[in-house]
PLY file of the C-alpha trace (Angstrom):
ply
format ascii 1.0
element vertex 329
property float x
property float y
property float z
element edge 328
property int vertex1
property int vertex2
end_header
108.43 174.29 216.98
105.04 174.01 216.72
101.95 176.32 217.37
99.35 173.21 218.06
98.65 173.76 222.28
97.98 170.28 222.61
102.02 169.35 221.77
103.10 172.44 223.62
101.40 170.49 227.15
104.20 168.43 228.62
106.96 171.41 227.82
104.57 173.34 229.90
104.57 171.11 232.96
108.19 170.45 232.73
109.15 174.27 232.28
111.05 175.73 235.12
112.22 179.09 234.30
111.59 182.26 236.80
109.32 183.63 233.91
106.91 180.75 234.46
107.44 180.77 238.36
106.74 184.30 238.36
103.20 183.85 236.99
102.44 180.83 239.13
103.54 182.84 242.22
100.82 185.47 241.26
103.69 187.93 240.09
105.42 188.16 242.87
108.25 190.72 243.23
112.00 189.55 242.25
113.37 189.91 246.13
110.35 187.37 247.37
111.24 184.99 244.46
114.96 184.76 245.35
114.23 184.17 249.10
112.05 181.26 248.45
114.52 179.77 246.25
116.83 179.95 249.12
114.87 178.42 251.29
114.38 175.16 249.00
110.75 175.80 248.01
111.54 176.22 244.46
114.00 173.22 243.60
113.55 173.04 239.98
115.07 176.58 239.86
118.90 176.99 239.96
118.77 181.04 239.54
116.50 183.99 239.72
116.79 185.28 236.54
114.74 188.02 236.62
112.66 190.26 233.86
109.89 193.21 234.91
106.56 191.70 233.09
104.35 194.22 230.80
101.09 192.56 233.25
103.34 193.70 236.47
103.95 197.45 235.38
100.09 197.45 234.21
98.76 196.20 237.31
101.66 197.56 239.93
102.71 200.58 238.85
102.87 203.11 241.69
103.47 207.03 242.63
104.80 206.51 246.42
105.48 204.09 248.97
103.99 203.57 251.82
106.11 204.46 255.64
107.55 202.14 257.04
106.48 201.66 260.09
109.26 199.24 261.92
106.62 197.98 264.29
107.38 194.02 265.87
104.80 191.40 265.20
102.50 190.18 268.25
103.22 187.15 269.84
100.28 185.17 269.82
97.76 184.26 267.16
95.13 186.76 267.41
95.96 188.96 269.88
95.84 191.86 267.23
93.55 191.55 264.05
93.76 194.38 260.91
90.53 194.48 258.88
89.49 196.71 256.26
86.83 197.10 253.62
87.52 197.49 250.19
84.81 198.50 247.66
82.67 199.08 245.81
84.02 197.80 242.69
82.71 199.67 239.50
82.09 195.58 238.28
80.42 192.87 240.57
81.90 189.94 239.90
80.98 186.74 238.52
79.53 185.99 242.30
77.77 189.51 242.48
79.80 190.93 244.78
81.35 194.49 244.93
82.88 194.93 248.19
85.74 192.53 249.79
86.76 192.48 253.89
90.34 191.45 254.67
91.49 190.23 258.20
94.96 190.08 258.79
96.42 188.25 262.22
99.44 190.08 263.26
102.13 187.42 265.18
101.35 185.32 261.51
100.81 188.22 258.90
98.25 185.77 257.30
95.44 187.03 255.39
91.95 186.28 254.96
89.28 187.61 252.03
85.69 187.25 251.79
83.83 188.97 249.48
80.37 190.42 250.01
77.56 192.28 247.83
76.62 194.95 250.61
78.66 196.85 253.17
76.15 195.92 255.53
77.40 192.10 255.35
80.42 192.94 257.08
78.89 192.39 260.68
78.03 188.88 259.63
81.25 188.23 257.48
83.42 188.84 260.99
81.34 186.49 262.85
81.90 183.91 260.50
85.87 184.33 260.70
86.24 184.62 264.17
84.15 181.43 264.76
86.19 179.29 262.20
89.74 180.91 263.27
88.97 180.66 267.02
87.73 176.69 267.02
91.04 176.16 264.37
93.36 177.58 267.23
91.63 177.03 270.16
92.47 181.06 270.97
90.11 184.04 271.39
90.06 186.92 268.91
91.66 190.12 271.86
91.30 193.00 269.66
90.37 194.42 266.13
92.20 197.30 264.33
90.06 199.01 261.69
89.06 202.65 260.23
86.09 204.77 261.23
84.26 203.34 258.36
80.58 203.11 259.43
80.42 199.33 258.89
82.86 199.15 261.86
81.20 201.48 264.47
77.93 199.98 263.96
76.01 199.91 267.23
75.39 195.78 266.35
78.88 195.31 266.05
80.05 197.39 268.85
78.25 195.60 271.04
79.26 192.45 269.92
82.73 193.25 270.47
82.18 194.03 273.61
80.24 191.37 274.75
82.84 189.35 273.28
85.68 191.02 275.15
87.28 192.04 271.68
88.72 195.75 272.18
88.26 197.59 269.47
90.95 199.71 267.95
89.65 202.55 265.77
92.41 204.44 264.05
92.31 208.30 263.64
90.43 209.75 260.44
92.54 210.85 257.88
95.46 209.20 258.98
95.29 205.28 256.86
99.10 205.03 258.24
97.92 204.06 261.90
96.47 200.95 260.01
99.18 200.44 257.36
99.33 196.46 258.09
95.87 196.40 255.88
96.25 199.12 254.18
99.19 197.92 252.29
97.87 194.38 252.38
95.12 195.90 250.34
97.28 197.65 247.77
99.30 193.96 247.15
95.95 192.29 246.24
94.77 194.53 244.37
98.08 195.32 242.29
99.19 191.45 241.92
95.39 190.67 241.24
95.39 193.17 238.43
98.51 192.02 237.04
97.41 187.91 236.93
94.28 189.16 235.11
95.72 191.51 233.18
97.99 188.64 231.92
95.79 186.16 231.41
92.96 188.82 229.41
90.61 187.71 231.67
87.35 190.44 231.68
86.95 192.47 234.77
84.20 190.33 235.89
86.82 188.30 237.77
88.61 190.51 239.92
87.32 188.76 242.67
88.83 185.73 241.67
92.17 187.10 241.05
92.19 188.72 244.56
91.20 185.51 245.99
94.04 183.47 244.20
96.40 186.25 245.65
95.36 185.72 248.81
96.08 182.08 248.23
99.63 183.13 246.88
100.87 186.20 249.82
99.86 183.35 252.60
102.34 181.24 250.99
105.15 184.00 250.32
107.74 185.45 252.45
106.93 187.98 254.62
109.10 191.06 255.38
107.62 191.42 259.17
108.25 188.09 259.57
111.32 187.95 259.03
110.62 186.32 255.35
108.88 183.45 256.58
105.80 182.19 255.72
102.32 183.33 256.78
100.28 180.27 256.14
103.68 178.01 257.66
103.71 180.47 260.83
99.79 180.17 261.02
99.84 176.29 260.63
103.00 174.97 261.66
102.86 173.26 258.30
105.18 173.01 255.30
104.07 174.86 252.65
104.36 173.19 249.19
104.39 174.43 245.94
104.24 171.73 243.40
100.45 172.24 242.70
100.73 175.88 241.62
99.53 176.37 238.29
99.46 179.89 236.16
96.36 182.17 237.08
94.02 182.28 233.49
95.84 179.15 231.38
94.00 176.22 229.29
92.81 173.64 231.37
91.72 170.57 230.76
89.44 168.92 232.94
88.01 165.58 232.23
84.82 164.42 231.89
83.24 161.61 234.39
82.45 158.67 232.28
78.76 159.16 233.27
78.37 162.50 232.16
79.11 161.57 228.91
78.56 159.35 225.59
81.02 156.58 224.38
81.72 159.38 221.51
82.08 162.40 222.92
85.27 164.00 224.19
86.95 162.77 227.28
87.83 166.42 228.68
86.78 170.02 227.80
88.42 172.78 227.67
88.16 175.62 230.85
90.26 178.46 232.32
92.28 177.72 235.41
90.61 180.65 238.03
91.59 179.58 241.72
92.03 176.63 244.55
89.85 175.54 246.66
90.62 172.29 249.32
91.50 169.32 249.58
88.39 167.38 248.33
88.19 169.95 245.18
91.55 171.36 244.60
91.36 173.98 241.05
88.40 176.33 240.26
88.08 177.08 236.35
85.66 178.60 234.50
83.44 176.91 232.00
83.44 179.80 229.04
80.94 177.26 227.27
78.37 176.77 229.91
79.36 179.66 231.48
79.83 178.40 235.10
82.41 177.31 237.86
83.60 174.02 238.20
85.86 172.32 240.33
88.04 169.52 239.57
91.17 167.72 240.43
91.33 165.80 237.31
93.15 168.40 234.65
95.77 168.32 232.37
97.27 172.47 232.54
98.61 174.29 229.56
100.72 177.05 231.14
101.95 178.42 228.14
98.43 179.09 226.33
96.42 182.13 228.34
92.42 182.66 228.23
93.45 185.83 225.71
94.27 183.08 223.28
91.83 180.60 223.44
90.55 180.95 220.05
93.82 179.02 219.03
92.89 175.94 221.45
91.96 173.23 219.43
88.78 172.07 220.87
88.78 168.29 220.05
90.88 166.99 222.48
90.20 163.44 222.01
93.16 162.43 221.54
94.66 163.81 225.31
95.43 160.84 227.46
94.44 161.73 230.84
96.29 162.25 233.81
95.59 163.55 237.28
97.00 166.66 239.11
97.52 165.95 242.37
96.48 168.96 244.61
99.02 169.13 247.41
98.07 171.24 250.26
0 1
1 2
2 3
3 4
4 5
5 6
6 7
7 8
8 9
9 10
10 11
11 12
12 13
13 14
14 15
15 16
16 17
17 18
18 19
19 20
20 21
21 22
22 23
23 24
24 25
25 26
26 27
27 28
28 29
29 30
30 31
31 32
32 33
33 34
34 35
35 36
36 37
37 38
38 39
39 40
40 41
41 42
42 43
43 44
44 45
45 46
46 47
47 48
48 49
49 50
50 51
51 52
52 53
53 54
54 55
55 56
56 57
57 58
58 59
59 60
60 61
61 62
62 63
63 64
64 65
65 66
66 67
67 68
68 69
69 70
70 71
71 72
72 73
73 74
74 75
75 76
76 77
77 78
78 79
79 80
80 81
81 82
82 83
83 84
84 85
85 86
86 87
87 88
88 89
89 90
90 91
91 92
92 93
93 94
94 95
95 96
96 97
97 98
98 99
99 100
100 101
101 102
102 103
103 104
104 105
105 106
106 107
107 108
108 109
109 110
110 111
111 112
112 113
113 114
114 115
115 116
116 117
117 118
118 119
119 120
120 121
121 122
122 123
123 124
124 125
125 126
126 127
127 128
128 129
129 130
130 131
131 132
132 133
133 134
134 135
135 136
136 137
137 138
138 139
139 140
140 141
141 142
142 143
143 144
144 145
145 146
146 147
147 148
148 149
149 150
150 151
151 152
152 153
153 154
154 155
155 156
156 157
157 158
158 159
159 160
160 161
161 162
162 163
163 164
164 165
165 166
166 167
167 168
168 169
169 170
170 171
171 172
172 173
173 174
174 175
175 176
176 177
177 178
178 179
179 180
180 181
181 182
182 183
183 184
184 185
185 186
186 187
187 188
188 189
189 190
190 191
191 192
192 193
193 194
194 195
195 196
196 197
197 198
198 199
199 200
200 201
201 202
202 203
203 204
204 205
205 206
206 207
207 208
208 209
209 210
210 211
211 212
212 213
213 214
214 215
215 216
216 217
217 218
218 219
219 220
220 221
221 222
222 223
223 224
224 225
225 226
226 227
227 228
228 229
229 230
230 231
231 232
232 233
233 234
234 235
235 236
236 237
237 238
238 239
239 240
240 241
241 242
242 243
243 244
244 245
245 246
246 247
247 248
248 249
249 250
250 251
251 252
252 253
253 254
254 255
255 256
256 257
257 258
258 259
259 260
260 261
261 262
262 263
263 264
264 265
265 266
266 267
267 268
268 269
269 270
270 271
271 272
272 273
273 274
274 275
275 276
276 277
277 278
278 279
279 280
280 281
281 282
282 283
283 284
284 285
285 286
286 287
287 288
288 289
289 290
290 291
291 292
292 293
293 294
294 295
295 296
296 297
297 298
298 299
299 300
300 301
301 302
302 303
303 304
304 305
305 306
306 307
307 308
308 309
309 310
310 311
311 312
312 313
313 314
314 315
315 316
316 317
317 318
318 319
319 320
320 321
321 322
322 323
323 324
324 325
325 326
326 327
327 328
């Protein structure tokens, strides 16, 4: 045994126990877990063998359920779209935002998240999407479900819509069930986002972050609409793989280009794993020293050690021999 996080590094990349799954999955629940395992995603694991985290009754805990509504999937990719606002969060983020707008395609149940610092960038936020998701399909966004929420039945945007041939669908006030899709979508983000953070001890500050690595996470878990395939697989027609998934808040670290640095100093330094990005720059962490994000694809991960305990990181890591992460999309 030893307390020393640099020995504990290779036992935490060759770990394979549901407890460490669990966390890299964004605390997903126990009935997800066991169907992924069943489809082959999760090789290393021979069993579910499953124990309710503190972080997941923290940031889950709940007083009812939501209806169930029983309602089939569309067909094609956006023929229906759910969108909601969220916000405004008591904290901005690290980015300054408040407020986040989901968009959820119905035939795939995938889910996109930008966040904003004004309601009134929500207008501009959809125009974005639909321009990226209609040239990556090809298809036309047909029609948007949303609430009455004034950033929806803005004149600008109305007209938009219509000029666009996008019909919208605007469901009845006081009734959130006639837009469950989202609704509950927003309730999983924010739960499993709270429990990641809450595990790792990250501050509030980034929420955002959390909510955008869940996103990252539900796109590549089952789905109960769809039949418990999924999302980002339907959406794609690509295998999803999971070997890059690393725990939400752990020691990271990323090394340090040869240029950017003396003959003496340190070869890596020591961040907080806080996201993915793509291809080109696969892991987000946070730089608590210069206080900034980074991206890298160089990084040794320490799943075991959380940002809550990083005053027992030894920070001369000298002695690490380097190794790359491939980021596997």
């Amino acid at each position: 045994m030893t307390s020393c996080p640099r020995d504990t590094i290779a036992v935490a990349d060759a770990s394979t126990d549901t407890s460490l799954w669990h966390r890299k999955l964004g605390h997903m629940s126990e009935k997800k877990m066991k169907m992924l395992l069943s489809k082959g995603k999760l090789p290393e694991l021979k069993s579910i063998d499953f124990d309710m985290s503190e972080s997941c009754i923290l940031g889950k805990q709940k007083k009812v359920s939501f209806l169930k509504t029983g309602r089939t999937p569309k067909a094609e990719k956006l023929e229906l779209v759910h969108t909601d606002l969220w916000g405004p969060s008591p904290v901005a983020s690290l980015g300054g935002s408040r407020y986040y707008i989901t968009f959820i395609d119905d035939s795939s149940r995938k889910v996109w998240v930008y966040f904003m610092k004004n309601k009134s960038d929500v207008f501009e936020t959809f125009k974005k999407w639909k321009a990226m998701v209609e040239t990556e399909t090809g298809l036309k966004v047909k029609c948007l479900r949303s609430d009455n929420g004034e950033e929806y039945i803005d004149g600008r945007f109305s007209e938009y819509c219509v000029a666009q041939g996008i019909r919208m669908e605007k469901t009845i006030p006081g009734t959130p069930q006639q837009n469950s899709v989202v609704e509950r979508m927003n309730r999983t983000l924010n739960e499993r986002a709270r429990s990641m953070r809450l595990h790792a001890g990250l501050p509030k500050t980034f929420w955002a972050d959390a909510v955008s690595t869940t996103a990252y996470l539900i796109n590549r878990g089952p789905s109960i609409p769809m039949e418990f395939r999924l999302p980002e697989e339907v959406w794609s027609g690509k295998e999803v793989k999971f070997s890059h998934l690393k725990v939400f808040g752990c020691v990271s670290y990323v090394h340090i280009d040869s240029d950017a640095r003396s003959k003496l100093d340190a070869k890596s330094k020591i961040c907080f794993f806080i996201g993915y990005g793509d291809e080109k720059f696969g892991y987000r962490f946070w730089d608590e020293q210069n206080r900034k994000i980074i991206r890298s694809r160089n990084v040794i991960f320490n799943e075991q050690v959380m940002y809550k305990d990083r005053s027992t990181v030894v920070s001369d890591v000298t002695e690490i021999d380097q190794k790359k992460s491939k980021f596997v999309t």
